[in-house]
PDB file as gemmi writes it, atoms N, CA and C in Angstrom:
CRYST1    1.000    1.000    1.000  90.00  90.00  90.00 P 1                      
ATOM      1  N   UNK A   1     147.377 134.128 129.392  1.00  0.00           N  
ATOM      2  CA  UNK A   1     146.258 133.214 129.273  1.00  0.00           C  
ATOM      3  C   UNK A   1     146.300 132.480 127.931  1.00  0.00           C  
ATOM      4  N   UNK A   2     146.493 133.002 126.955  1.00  0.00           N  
ATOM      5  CA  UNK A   2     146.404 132.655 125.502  1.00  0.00           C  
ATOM      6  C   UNK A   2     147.826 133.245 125.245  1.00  0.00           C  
ATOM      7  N   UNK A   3     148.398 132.056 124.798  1.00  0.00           N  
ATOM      8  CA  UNK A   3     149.768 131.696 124.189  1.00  0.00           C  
ATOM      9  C   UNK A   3     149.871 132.166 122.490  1.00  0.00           C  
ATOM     10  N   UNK A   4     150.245 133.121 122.202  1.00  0.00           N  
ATOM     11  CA  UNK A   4     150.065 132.884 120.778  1.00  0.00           C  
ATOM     12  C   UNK A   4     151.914 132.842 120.428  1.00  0.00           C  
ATOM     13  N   UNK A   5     152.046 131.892 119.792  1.00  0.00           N  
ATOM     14  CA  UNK A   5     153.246 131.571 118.873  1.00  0.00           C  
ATOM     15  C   UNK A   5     153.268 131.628 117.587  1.00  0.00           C  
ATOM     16  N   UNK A   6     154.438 130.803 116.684  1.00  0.00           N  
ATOM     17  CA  UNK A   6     154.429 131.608 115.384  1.00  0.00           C  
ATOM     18  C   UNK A   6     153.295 130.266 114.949  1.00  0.00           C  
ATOM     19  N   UNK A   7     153.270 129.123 115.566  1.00  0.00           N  
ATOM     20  CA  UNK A   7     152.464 127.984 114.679  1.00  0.00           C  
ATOM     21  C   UNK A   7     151.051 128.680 114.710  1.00  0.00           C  
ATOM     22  N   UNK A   8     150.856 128.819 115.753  1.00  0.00           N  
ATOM     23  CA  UNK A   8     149.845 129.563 116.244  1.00  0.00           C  
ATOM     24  C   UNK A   8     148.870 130.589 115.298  1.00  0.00           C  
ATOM     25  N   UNK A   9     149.619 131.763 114.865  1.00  0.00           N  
ATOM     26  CA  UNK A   9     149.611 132.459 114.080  1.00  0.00           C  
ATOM     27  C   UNK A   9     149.847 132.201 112.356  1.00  0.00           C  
ATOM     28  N   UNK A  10     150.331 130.902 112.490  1.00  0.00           N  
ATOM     29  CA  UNK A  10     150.303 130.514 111.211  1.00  0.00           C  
ATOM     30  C   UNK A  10     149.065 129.768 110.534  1.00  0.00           C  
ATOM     31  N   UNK A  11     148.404 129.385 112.321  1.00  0.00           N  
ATOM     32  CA  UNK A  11     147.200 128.350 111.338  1.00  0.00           C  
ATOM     33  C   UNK A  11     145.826 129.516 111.872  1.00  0.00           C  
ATOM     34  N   UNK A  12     145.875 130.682 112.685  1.00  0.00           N  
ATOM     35  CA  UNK A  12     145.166 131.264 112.825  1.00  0.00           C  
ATOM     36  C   UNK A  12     144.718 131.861 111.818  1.00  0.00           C  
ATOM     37  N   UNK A  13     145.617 132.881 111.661  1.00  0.00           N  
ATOM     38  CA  UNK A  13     145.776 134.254 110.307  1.00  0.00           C  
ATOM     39  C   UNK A  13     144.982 133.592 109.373  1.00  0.00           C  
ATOM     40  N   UNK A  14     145.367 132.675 108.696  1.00  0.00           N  
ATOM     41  CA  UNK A  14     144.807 132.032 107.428  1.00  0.00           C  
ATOM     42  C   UNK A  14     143.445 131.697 107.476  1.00  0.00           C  
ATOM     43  N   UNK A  15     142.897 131.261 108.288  1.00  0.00           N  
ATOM     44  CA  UNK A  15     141.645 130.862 108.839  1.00  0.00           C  
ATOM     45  C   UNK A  15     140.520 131.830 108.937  1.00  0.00           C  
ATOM     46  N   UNK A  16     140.987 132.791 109.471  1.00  0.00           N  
ATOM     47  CA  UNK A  16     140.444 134.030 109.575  1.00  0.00           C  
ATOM     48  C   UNK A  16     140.201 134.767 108.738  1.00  0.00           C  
ATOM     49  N   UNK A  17     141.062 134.840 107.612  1.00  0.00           N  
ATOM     50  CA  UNK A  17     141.293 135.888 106.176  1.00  0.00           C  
ATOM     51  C   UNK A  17     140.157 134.934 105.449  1.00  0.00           C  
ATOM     52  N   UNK A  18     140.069 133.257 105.372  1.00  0.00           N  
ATOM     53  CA  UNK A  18     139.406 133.102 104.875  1.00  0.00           C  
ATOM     54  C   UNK A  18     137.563 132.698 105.056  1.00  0.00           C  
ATOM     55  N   UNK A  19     137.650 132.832 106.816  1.00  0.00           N  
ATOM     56  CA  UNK A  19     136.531 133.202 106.675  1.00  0.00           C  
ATOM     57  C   UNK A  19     135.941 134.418 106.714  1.00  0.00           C  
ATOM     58  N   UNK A  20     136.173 135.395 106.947  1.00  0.00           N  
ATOM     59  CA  UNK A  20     135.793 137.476 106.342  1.00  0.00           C  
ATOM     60  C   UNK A  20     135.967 137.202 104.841  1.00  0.00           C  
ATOM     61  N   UNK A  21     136.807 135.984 103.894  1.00  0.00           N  
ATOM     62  CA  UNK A  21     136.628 136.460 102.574  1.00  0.00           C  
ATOM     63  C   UNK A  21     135.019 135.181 102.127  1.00  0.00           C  
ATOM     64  N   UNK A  22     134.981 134.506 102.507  1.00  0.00           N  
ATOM     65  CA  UNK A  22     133.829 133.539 102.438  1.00  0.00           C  
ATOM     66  C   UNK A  22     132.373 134.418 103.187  1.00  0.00           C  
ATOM     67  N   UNK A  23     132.533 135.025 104.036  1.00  0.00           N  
ATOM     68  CA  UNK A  23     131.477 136.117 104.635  1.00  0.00           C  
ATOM     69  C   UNK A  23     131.088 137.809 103.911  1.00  0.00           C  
ATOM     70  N   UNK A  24     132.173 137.648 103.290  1.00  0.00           N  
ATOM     71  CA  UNK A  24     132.084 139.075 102.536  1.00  0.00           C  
ATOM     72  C   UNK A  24     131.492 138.513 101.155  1.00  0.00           C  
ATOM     73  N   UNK A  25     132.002 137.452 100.744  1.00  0.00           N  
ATOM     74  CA  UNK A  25     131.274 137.230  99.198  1.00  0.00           C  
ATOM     75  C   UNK A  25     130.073 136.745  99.736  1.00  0.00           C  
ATOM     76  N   UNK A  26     129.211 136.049 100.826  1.00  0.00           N  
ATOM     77  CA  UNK A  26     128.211 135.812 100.834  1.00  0.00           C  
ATOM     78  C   UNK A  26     127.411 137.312 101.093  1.00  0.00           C  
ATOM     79  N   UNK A  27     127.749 137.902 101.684  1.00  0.00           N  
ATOM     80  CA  UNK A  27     126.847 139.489 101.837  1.00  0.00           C  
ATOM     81  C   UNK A  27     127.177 139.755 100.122  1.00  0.00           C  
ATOM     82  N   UNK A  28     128.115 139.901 100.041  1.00  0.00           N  
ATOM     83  CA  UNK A  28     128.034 140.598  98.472  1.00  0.00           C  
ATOM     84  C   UNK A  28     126.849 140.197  97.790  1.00  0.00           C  
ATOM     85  N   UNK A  29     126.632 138.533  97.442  1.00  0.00           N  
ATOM     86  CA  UNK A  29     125.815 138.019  96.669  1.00  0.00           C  
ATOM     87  C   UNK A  29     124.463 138.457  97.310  1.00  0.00           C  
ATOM     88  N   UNK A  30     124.107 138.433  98.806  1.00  0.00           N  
ATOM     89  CA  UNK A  30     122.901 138.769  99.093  1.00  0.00           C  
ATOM     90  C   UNK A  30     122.448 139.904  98.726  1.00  0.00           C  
ATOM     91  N   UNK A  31     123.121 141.039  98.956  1.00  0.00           N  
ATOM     92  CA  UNK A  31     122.940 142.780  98.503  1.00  0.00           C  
ATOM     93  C   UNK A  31     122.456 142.309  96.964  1.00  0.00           C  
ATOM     94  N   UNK A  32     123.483 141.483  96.285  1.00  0.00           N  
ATOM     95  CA  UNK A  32     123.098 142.062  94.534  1.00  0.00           C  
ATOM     96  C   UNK A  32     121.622 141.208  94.208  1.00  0.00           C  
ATOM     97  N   UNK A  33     121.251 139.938  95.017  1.00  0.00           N  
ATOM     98  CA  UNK A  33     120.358 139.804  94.895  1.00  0.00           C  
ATOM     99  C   UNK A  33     119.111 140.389  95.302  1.00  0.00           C  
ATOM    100  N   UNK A  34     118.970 141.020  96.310  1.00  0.00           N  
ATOM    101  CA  UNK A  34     117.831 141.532  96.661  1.00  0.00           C  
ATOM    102  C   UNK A  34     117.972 142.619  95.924  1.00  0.00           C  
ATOM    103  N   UNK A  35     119.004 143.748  95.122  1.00  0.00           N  
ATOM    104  CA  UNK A  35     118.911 144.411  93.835  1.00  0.00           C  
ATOM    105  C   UNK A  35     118.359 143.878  93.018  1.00  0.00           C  
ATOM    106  N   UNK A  36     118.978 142.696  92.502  1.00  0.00           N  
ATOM    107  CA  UNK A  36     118.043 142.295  91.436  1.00  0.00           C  
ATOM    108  C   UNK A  36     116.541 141.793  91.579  1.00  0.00           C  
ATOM    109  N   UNK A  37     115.869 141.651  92.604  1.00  0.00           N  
ATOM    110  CA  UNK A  37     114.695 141.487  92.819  1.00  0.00           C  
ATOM    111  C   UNK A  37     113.621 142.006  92.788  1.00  0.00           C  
ATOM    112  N   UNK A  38     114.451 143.777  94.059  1.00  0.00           N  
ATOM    113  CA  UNK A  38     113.631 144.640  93.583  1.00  0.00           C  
ATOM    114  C   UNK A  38     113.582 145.989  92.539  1.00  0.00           C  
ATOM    115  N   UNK A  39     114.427 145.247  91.608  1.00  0.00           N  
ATOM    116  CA  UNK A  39     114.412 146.268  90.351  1.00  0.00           C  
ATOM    117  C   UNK A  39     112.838 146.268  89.111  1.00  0.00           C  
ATOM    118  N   UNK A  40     112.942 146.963  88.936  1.00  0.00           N  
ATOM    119  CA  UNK A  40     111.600 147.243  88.354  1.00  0.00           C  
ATOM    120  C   UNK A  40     111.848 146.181  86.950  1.00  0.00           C  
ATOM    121  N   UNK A  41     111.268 145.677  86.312  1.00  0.00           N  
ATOM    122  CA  UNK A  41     111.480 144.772  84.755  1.00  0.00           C  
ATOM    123  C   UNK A  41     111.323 145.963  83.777  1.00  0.00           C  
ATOM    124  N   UNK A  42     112.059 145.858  82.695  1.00  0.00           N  
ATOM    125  CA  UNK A  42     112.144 146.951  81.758  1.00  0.00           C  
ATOM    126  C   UNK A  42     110.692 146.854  80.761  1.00  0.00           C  
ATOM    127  N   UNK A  43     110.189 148.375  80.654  1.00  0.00           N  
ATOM    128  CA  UNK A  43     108.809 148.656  80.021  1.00  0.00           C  
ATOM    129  C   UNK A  43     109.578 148.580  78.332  1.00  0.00           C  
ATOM    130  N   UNK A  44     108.807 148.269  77.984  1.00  0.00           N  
ATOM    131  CA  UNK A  44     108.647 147.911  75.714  1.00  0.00           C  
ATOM    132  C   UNK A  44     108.333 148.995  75.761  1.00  0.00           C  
TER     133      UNK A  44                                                      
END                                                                             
């Protein structure tokens, strides 16, 4: 059904790696922000 060749795999792979690495830094940034949100502000 689905042909995969080497072009194929050449413009896939890449595509893919970079969107899980564009999806992983956006979760990253969300986690550290809602850390930093609900961290308490430091008492004097």
């Amino acid at each position: 059904m689905f042909g995969l060749d080497v072009y194929s795999v050449e413009v896939l792979v890449p595509s893919v790696v970079g969107v899980l690495a564009i999806a992983s830094v956006m979760i990253f940034g969300f986690v550290r922000v809602c850390n930093l949100i609900n961290r308490e502000p430091p008492r004097d």
